[in-house]
C-alpha positions in Angstrom: 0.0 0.0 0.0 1.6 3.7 -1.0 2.0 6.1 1.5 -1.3 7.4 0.0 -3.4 4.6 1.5 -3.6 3.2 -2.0 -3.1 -0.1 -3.4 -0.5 0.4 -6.6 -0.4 -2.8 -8.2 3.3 -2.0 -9.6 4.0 -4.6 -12.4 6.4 -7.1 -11.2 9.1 -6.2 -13.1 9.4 -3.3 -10.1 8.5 -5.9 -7.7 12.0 -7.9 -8.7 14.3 -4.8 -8.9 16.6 -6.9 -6.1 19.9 -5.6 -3.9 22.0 -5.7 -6.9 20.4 -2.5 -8.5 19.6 -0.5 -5.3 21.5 2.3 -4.8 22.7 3.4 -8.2 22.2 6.2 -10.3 19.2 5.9 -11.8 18.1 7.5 -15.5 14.1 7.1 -16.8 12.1 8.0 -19.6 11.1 6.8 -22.9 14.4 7.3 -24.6 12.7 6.5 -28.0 15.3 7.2 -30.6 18.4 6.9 -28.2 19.5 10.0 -29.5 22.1 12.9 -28.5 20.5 14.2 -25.7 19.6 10.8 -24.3 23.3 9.1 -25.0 24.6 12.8 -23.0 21.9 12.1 -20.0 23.5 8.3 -20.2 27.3 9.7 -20.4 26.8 12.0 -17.3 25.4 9.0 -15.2 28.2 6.7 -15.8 30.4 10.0 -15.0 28.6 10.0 -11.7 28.6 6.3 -11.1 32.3 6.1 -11.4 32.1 9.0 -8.9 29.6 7.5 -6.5 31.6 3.9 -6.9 28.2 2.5 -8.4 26.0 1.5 -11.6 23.9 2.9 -13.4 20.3 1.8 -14.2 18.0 3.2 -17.0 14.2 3.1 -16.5 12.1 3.0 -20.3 8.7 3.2 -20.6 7.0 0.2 -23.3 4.5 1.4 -24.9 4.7 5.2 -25.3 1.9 6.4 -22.9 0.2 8.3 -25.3 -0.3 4.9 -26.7 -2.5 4.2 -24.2 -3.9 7.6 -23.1 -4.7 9.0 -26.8 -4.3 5.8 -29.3 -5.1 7.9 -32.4 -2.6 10.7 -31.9 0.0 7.7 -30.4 3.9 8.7 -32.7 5.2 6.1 -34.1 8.6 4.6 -33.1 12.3 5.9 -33.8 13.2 2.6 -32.1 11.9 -0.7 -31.7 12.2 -1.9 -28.6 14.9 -4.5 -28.9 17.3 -1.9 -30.7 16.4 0.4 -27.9 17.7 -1.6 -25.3 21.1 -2.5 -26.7 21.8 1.2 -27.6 20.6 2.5 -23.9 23.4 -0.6 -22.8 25.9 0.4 -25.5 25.8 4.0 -26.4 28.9 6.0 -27.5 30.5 8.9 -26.3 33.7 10.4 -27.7 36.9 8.5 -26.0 34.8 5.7 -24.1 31.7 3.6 -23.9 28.7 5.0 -21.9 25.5 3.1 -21.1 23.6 1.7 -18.5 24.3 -1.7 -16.4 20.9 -2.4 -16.5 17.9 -1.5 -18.3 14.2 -2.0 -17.0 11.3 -1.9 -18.9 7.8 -1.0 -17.3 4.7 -2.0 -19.2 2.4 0.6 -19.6 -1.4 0.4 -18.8 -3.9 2.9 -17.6 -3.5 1.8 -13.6 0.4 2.8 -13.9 -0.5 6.4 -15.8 -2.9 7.1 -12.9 -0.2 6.9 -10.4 0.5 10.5 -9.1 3.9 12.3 -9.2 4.4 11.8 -5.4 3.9 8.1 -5.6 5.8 7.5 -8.3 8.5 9.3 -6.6 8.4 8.0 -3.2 6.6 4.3 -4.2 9.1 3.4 -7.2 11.7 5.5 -6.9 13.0 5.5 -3.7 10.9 2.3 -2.3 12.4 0.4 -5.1 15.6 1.8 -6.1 16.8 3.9 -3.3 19.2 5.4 -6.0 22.6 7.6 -4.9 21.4 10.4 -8.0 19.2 10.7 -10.2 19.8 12.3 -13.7 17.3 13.7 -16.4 17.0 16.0 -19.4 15.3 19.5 -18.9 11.8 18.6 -20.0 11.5 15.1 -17.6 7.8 14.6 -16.9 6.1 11.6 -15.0 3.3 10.7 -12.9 -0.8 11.5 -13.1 -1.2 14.4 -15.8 2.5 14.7 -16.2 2.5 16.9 -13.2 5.8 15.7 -11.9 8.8 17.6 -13.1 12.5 17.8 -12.2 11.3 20.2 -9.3 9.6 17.4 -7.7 12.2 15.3 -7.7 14.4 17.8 -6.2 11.8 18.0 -3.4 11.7 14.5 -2.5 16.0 14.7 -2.8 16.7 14.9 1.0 13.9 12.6 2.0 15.2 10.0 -0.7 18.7 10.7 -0.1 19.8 11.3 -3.6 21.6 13.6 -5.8 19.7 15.4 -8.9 21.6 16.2 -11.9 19.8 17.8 -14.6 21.5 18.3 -18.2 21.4 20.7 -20.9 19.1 20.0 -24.0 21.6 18.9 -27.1 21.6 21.0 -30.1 23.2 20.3 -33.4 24.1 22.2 -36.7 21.9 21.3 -39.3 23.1 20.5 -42.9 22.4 24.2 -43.6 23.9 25.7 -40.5 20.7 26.2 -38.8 21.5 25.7 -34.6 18.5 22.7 -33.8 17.8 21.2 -30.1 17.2 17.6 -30.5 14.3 15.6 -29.4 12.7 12.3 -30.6 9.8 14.9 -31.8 12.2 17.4 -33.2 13.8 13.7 -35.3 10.0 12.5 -36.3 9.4 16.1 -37.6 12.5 15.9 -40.0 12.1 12.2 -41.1 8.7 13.5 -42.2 10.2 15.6 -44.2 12.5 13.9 -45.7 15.4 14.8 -43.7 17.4 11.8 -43.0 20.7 13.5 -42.9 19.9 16.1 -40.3 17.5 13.4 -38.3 20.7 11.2 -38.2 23.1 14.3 -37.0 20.3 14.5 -34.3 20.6 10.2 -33.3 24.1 10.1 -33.6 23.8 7.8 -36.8 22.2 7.3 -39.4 18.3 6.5 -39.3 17.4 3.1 -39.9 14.4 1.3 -40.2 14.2 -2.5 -39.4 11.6 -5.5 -40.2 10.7 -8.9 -41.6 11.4 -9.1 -45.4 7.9 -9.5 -47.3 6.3 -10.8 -50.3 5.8 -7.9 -52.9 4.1 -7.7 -56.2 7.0 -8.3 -58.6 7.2 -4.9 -60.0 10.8 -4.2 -59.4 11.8 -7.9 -61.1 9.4 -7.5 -64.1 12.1 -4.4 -64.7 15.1 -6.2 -63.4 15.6 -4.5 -60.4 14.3 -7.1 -58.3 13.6 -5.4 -54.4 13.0 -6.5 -51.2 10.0 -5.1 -49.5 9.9 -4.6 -45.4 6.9 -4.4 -43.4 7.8 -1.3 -40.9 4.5 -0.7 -40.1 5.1 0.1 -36.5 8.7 2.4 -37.2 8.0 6.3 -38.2 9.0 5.6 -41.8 10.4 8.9 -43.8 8.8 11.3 -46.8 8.0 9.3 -49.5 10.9 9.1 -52.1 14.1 7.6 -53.0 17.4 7.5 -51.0 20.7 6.4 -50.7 21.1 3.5 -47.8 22.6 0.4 -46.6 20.8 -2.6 -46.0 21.6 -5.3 -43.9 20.2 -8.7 -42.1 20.5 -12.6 -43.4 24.3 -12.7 -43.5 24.0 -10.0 -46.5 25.1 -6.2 -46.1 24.7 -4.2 -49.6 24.7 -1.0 -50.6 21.0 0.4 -51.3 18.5 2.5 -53.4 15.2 2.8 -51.2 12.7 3.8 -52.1 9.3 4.5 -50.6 6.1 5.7 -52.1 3.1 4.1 -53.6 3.8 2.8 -57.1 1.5 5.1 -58.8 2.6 4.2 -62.2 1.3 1.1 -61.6 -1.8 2.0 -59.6 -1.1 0.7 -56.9 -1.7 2.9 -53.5 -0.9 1.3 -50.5 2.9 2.7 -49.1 5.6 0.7 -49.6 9.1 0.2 -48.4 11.8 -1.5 -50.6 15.1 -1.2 -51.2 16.9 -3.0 -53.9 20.5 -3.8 -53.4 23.0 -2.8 -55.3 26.3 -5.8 -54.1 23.9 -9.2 -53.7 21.3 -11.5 -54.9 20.2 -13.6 -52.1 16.4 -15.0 -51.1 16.0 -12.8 -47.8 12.0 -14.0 -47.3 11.0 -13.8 -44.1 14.6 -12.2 -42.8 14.8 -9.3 -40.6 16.7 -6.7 -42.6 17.5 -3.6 -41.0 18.1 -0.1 -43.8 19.8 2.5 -43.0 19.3 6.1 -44.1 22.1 8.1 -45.8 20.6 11.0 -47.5 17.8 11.7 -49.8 17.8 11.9 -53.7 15.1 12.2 -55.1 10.9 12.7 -54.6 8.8 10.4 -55.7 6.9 10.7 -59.1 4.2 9.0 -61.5 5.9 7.6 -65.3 4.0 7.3 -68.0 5.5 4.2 -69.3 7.4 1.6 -66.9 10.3 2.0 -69.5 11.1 5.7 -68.0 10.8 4.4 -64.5 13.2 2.1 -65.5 15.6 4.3 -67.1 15.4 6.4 -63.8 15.5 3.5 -61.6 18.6 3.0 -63.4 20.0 6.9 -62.6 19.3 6.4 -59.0 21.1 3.2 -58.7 24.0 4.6 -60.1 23.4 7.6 -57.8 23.6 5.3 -55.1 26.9 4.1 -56.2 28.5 6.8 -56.4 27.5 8.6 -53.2 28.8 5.0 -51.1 32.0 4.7 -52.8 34.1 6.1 -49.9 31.5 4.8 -47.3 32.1 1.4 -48.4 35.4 0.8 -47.0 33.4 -0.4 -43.8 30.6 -2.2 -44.5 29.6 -3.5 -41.2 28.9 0.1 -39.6 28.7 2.1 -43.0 28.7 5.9 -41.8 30.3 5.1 -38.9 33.2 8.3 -37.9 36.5 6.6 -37.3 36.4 6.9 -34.0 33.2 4.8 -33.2 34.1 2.2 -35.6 36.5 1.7 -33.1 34.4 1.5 -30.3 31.6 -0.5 -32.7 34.5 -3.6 -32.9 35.1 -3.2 -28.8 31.3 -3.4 -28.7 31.0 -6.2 -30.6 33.8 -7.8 -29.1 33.1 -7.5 -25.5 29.2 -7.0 -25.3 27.2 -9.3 -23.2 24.3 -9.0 -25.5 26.7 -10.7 -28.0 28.6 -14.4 -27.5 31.1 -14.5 -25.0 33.2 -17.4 -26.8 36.1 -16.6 -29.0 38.1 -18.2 -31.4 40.6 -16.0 -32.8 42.6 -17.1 -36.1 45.0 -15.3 -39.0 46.5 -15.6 -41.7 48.4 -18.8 -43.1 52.7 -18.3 -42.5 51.8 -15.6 -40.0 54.1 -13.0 -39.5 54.9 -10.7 -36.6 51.8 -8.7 -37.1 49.4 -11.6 -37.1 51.1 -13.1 -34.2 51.3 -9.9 -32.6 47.9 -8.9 -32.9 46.3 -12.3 -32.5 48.0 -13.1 -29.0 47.3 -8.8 -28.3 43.8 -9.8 -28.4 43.7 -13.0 -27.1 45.1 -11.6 -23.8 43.2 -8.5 -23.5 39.8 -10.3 -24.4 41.0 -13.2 -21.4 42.0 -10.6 -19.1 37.8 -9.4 -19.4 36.9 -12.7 -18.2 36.1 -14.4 -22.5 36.5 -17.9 -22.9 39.3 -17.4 -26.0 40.7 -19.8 -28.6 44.0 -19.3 -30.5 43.4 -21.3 -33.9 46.5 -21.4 -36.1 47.5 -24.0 -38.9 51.0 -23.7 -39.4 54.1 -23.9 -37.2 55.4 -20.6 -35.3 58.2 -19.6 -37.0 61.2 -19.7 -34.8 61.8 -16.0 -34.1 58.2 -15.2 -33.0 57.9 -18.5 -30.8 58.4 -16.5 -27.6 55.4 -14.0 -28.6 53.1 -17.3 -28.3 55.1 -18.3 -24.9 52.8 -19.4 -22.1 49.8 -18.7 -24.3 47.7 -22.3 -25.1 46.7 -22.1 -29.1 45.4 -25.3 -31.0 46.3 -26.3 -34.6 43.6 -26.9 -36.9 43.2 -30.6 -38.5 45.7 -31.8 -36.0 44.6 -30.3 -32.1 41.2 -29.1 -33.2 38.7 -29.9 -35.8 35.2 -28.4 -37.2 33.3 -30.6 -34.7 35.7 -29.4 -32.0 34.0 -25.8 -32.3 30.7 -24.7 -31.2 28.3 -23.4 -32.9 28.0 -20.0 -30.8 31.3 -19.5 -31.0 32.6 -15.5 -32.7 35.3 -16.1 -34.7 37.6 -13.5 -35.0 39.7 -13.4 -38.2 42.6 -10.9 -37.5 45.3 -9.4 -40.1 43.7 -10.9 -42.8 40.2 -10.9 -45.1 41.3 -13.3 -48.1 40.2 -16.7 -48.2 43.3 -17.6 -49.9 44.9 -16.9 -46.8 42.8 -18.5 -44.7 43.4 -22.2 -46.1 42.4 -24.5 -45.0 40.2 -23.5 -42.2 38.4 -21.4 -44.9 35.9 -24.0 -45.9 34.3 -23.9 -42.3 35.0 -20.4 -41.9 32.5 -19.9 -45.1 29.4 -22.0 -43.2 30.0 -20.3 -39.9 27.5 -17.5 -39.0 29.3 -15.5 -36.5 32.6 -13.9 -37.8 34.3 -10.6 -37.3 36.9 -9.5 -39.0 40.2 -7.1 -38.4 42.1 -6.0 -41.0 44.6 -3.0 -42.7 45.1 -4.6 -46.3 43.6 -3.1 -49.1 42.5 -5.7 -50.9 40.0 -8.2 -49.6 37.2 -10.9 -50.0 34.1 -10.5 -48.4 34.7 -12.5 -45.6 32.3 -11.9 -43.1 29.4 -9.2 -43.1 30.7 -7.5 -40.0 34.5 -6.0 -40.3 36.5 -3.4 -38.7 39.4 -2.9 -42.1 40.8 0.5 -41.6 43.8 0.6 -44.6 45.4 3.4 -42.9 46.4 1.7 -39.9 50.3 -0.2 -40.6 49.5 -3.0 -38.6 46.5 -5.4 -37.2 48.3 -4.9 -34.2 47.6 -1.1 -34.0 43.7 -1.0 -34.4 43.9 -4.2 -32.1 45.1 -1.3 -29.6 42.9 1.4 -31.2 39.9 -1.1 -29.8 41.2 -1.0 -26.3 41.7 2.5 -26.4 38.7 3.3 -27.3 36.5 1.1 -24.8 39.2 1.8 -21.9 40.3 -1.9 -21.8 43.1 -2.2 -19.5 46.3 -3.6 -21.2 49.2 -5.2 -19.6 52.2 -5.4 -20.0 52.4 -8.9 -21.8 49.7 -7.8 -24.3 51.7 -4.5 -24.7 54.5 -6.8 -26.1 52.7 -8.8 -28.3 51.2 -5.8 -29.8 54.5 -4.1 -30.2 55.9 -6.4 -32.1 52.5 -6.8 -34.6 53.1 -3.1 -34.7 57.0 -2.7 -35.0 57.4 -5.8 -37.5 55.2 -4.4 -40.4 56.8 -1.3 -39.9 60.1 -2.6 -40.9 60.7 -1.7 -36.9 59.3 2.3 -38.2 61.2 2.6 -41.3 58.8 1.3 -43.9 56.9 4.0 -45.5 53.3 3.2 -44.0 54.9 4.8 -40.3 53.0 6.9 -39.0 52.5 9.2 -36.0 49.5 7.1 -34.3 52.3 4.2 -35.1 54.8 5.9 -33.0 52.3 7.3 -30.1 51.2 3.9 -29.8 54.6 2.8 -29.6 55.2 5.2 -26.8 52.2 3.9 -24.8 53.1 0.7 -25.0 56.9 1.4 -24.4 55.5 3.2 -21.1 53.8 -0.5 -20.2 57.0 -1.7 -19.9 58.0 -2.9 -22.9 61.6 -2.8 -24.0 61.9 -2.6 -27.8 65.8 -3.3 -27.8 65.4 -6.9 -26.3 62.4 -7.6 -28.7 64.4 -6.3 -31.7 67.8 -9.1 -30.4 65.0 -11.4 -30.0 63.1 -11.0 -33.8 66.7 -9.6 -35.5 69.9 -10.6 -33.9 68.8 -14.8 -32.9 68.4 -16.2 -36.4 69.6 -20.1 -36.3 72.5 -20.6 -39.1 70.3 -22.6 -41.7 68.7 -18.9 -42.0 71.6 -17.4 -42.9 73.0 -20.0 -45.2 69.3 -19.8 -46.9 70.0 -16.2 -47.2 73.5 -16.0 -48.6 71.9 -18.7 -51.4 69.2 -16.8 -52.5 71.0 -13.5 -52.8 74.2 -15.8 -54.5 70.9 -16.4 -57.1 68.8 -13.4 -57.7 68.4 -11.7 -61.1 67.6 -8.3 -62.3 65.2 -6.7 -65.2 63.9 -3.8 -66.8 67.5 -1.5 -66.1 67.7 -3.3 -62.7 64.2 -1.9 -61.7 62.9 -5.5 -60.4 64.6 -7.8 -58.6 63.6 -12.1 -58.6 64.8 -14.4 -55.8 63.3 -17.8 -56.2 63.5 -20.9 -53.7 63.0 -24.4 -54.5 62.0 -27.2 -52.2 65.9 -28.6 -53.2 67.0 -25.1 -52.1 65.5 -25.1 -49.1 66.2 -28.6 -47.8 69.9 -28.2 -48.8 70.1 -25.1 -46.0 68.3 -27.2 -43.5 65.8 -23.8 -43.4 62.5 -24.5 -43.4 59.4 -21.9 -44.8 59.1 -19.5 -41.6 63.0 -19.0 -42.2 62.1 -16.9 -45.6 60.2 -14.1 -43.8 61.4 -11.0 -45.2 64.2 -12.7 -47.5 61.8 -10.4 -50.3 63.1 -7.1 -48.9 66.5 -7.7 -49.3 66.8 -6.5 -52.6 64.9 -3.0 -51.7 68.2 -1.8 -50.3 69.9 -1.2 -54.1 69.1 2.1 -55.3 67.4 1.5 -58.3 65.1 -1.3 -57.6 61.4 -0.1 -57.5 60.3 -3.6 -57.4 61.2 -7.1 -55.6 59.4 -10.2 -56.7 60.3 -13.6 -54.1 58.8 -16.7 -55.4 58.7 -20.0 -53.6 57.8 -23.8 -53.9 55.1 -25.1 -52.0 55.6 -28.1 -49.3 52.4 -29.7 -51.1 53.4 -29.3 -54.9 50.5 -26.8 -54.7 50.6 -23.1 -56.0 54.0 -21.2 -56.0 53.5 -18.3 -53.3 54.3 -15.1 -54.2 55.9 -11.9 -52.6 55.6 -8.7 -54.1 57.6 -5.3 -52.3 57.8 -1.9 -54.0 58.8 1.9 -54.0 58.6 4.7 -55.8 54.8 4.7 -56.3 53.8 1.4 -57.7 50.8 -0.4 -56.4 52.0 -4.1 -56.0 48.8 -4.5 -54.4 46.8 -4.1 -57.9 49.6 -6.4 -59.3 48.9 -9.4 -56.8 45.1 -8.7 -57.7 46.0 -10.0 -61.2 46.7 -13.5 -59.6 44.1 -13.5 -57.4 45.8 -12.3 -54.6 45.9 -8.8 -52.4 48.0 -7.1 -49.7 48.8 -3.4 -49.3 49.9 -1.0 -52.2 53.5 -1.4 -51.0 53.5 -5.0 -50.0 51.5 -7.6 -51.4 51.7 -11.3 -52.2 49.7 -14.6 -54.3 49.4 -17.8 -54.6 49.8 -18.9 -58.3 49.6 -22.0 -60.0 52.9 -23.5 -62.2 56.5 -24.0 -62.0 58.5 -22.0 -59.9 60.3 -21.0 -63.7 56.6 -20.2 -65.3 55.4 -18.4 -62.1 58.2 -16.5 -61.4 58.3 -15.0 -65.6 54.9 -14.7 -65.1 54.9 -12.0 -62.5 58.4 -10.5 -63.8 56.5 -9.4 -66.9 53.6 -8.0 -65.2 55.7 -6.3 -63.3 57.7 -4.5 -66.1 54.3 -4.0 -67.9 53.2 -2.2 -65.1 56.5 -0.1 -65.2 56.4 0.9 -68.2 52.9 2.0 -68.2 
């Protein structure tokens, strides 16, 4: 009974609140949109958690009480509420991850809206949640009427014992400069419009609209531009007309042209949502498929003939193109600033509304980066409490054994197999996105839903739909560290080491030409954690076992030079190889050698197989030439300065092969 003499009947989801969330700093309101203003209101409660040394819980209303107050004038949803609750959990701020521990969701009915201000106050609030502060936006309103305000709670502060923060209204500057507060209505007013850029400057990203794919009348295949249609019903869908967009859901992620209107050309009336995608063709019935809003291109309009909606159905896909060149370079959070793709991958990585089992694996022959960055990882992730997996499927070579020391890793076909791995595993594929590279895990890689994948090299397969690839980053290693920067992971001292030398190696230890500054301040940071970059450059460098160097003094003795001593060919056969007692992790790097003469712009290193199986290929290059595009002629990829392939022939066939593509490329 409330301290009104009445019976409240709270819903039980207020009667289970339990000892773990008393006491916290406590956040409520409808949040629909999860938008600026909200994600500032969540920022400046973890701020005070941190300070109160507690949690932080978030309060959301499901319906919208208007829903049941006023059906007929009820506004639509920015957010479903599934969305909403992993954005209240995991919302961004500059420099860090800010949400709430806990979110809890009160069903509305009409005995809940007739509970007064007081009650609600002294009933839920403190009875329930006896929080340390309490923090709202300017406009909070709550009990009978809306009569309760951030003046009441202020007057039931001493009696509750709590703290009241209130915090500023957002505002934004709109595409055309215009100062705008934000507020879910101030977001449905400009999606009605049209406006999905200035709506999304308002969220924080990009609008999106989410549903089950539907059956649709088979207008857009009749023209060959077959659609998928979503039923949104329930979402505050934009102005009618065409945009540029993303869609994504059912393992696919494409670029989009949506389009939404009512098919008047064809008579039809009813509104409709579809989107026709631009990178795929895949049956996505019955899928959830979430679009997201770039900017709009176009109104809609009534043809005369379906042969001039095709032609302009035809302009606005290539529209689309165009606009998402650049915003295609991350496909798994197009839009996305930098920054918070960043903290997207820590999100994704360390989110317990994600799987908490990893298996981590790279590149075939890994190198000091993808040791580097796959042990980085695997110790920062086990040091959050993950259940980790180290997959490799070749040996360590010999310099980078101590980099693996003391950490357990498995050896696919031989410790591990596909029945060995469960199903909700994440697998995280680091330093590379080529299938080639991934042989022979790739075949199970390909049927396994959950991947993620980190990556620097410019050219790439379409490994998994959701990837963090920034190609300005030198090393794997370094947005490994980027991701614990930017969700405040701690890192030790051990994972400091393993990152260094990810970081250090594929910088030619900060000579190569892809150094950086953010290379060398991460270098400092880590170098502050205690590692010592002399002892880890005698350990790489200066402990090679002799069969190294007698493999090295051969293939120097050997190599040849073309095109006025432009490009430089080692080779090594098996013969080679065995009569050095080397083995294939000794070769690392043998392809640079030639770099130090002058005139070389290009060194080519080709080398048998164990397996009789294709010649792998090493590419290096100055002086502006994109060995990257080379190796895409052979089907394989790297960076524009380093790149490599796997080709098919004799080591003599292979190697002339490349030679002249090389000096073809020169000479254009």
């Amino acid at each position: 009974m409330s301290s009104t003499g009445r019976n409240l009947h709270l819903p039980r989801v207020l009667e289970n609140v339990g000892e773990a969330w008393r006491g916290a700093v406590l956040t409520i309101g409808n949040f629909d949109g999860v938008h600026l203003g909200h994600r500032a209101i969540l920022a400046r409660a973890r701020e005070t958690a941190k300070r109160l040394n507690t949690q932080v819980v978030a309060m959301t209303f499901e319906p919208h009480p208007i829903a049941i107050l006023a059906p007929d004038r009820a506004p639509p949803t920015l957010t479903p509420l599934e969305k909403k609750l992993e954005l209240l959990q995991w919302s961004f701020e500059q420099g860090g991850l800010y949400g709430a521990d806990a979110v809890f969701v009160i069903p509305i009915d009409r005995n809940f809206l007739d509970i007064t201000a007081e009650e609600f106050v002294r009933e839920i609030l403190i009875q329930q949640f006896a929080p340390k502060a309490i923090v709202e936006g300017p406009t909070f309103n709550f009990g009978r009427d809306r009569a309760g305000s951030n003046e009441t709670l202020r007057q039931f502060a001493k009696e509750g014992g709590y703290e009241v923060d209130i915090v500023e209204a957002k505002q934004i500057k709109t595409a055309d400069g215009k100062q705008l507060t934000v507020s879910s209505s101030t977001i449905r007013s400009l999606l009605a419009a049209g406006n999905v850029a200035d709506a999304g400057r308002c969220l924080g990203r990009h609008y999106q609209l989410s549903g089950p794919v539907i059956r649709g009348a088979g207008v857009g295949r009749l023209l060959d531009y077959p659609t998928i249609n979503l039923d949104v019903t329930a979402q505050q869908i934009p102005a009618e007309g065409v945009y540029v967009g993303f869609a994504m859901g059912g393992r696919v992620i494409s670029r989009a042209a949506i389009s939404i209107g009512r098919r008047e050309t064809f008579g039809q009336h009813k509104l409709v949502v579809e989107a026709f995608l631009l990178d795929v063709q895949q049956d996505l019935y019955d899928k959830v498929v979430q679009l997201d809003f770039r900017k709009r291109i176009r109104d809609q309009k009534r043809f005369d003939h379906a042969s001039e909606l095709k032609e302009q159905i035809a302009k606005d896909v290539q529209q689309v193109r165009e606009s998402t060149m650049d915003m295609y370079t991350n496909p798994a959070v197009p839009g996305l600033a930098p920054t918070s793709r960043y903290e997207f991958a820590a999100r994704f990585l360390h989110n317990p509304l994600y799987k908490t089992k990893h298996m981590i694996v790279t590149h075939a022959r890994p190198d000091g980066d993808a040791l580097g960055s796959t042990v980085g990882l695997y110790r920062v992730l086990t040091e959050l409490g993950r259940d980790v997996k180290i997959v490799l499927y070749e040996d360590v070579p010999p310099r980078y054994a101590f980099v693996v020391e003391g950490v357990p890793y498995s050896r696919w076909g031989k410790d591990i197999n596909v029945a060995d791995v469960e199903a909700d595993r994440q697998i995280v594929i680091v330093d590379t996105s080529s299938w080639q590279q991934l042989e022979p895990v790739a075949p199970f890689l390909k049927g396994h839903p959950h991947k993620f994948v980190i990556d620097h090299h410019k050219t790439r397969d379409r490994v998994s739909d959701i990837e963090l690839i920034d190609e300005n980053a030198p090393a794997a290693a370094l947005i490994v560290w980027k991701i614990c920067k930017a969700a405040g992971w701690p890192v030790s001292k051990e994972a400091a080491e393993a990152l260094f030398v990810g970081l250090a190696t594929d910088t030619g230890w900060f000579r190569f030409s892809n150094t950086n500054a953010e290379a060398l301040a991460a270098a400092a940071e880590m170098t502050e954690l205690g590692v010592n970059p002399a002892e880890l450059y005698q350990r790489i460098y200066l402990s090679d076992p002799a069969a190294r160097v007698r493999l090295l003094a051969r293939v120097l003795g050997e190599f040849k030079l073309f095109a006025d001593d432009r490009v430089a060919l080692q080779t090594l056969s098996r013969k080679t190889l065995a009569e050095c007692g080397a083995t294939d992790a000794m070769t690392e790097e043998i392809v640079n050698e030639p770099m130090r003469i002058a005139t070389v712009n290009v060194s080519v290193f080709c080398s048998e197989a164990a397996d009789n199986g294709p010649v792998r290929v090493n590419l290096r290059s100055k002086h502006g030439v994109d060995v990257a595009a080379l190796a895409r002629q052979f089907g394989g990829g790297g960076h524009e300065r380093a790149a490599g392939a796997r080709i098919p022939g004799t080591l003599d066939e292979v190697a002339k092969k490349v030679v002249d593509a090389v000096i073809a490329e020169l000479k254009d």
